[in-house]
C-alpha positions in Angstrom: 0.0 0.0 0.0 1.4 3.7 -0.7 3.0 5.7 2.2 0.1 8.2 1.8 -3.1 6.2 1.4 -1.8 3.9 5.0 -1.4 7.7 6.8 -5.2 8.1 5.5 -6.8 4.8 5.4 -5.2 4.5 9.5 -6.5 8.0 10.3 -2.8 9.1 11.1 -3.5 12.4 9.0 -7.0 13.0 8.4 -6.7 13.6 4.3 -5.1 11.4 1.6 -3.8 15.1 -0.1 -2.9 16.4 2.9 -0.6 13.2 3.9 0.8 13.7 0.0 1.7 17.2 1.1 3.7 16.1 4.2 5.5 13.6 2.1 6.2 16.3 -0.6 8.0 18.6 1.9 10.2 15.6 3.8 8.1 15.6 7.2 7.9 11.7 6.8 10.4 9.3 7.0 9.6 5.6 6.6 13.0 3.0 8.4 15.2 6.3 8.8 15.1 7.1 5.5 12.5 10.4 3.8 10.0 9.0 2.1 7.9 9.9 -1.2 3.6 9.5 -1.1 4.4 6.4 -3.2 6.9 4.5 -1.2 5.4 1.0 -0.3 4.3 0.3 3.5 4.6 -3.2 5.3 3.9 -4.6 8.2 7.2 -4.2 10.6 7.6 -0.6 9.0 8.4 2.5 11.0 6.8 5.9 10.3 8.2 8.9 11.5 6.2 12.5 10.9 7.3 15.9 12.0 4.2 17.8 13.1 6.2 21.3 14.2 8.2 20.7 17.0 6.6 17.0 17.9 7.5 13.7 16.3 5.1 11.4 16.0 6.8 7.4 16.0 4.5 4.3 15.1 5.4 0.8 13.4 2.8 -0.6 11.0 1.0 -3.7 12.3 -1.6 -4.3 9.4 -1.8 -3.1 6.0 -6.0 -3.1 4.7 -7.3 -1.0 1.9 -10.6 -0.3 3.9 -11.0 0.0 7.9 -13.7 0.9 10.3 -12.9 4.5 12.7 -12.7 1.3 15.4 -10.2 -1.0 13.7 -7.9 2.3 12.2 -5.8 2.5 15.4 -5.0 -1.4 15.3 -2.9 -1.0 12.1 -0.4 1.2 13.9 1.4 0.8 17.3 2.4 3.8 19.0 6.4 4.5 19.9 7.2 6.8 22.2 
């Protein structure tokens, strides 16, 4: 699944253009490295997004194209 439809689809950022946008300006980083909207998420992956001054850490635990609001915070695991 794309870096930017897994931010939407898991309700990490609340719009699929907005997630593009953070991608486009090198707030996310997927394993340590920057990562384009297009780069390919799996499960063991870990996400990294600048929101100002806070950094926002979670590893991927599921990958599905379409989630209830219920089962959207069960694809990611927190890090702090």
């Amino acid at each position: 699944m794309r870096l930017d439809k897994f931010l939407k689809v898991s309700r990490i950022i609340k719009r699929r253009t907005v997630a593009n946008e953070a991608c486009d300006a090198g707030r996310v980083s997927l394993n340590g490295k920057t990562a384009k909207a297009g780069t390919e998420v799996k499960v063991g992956d870990i996400i990294e997004i600048r929101f100002g001054e806070k950094l926002f850490r979670a590893e991927v635990l599921d990958v599905a194209e379409h989630v209830s609001k219920q089962q959207a915070n069960e694809m990611y695991n927190t890090i702090l």
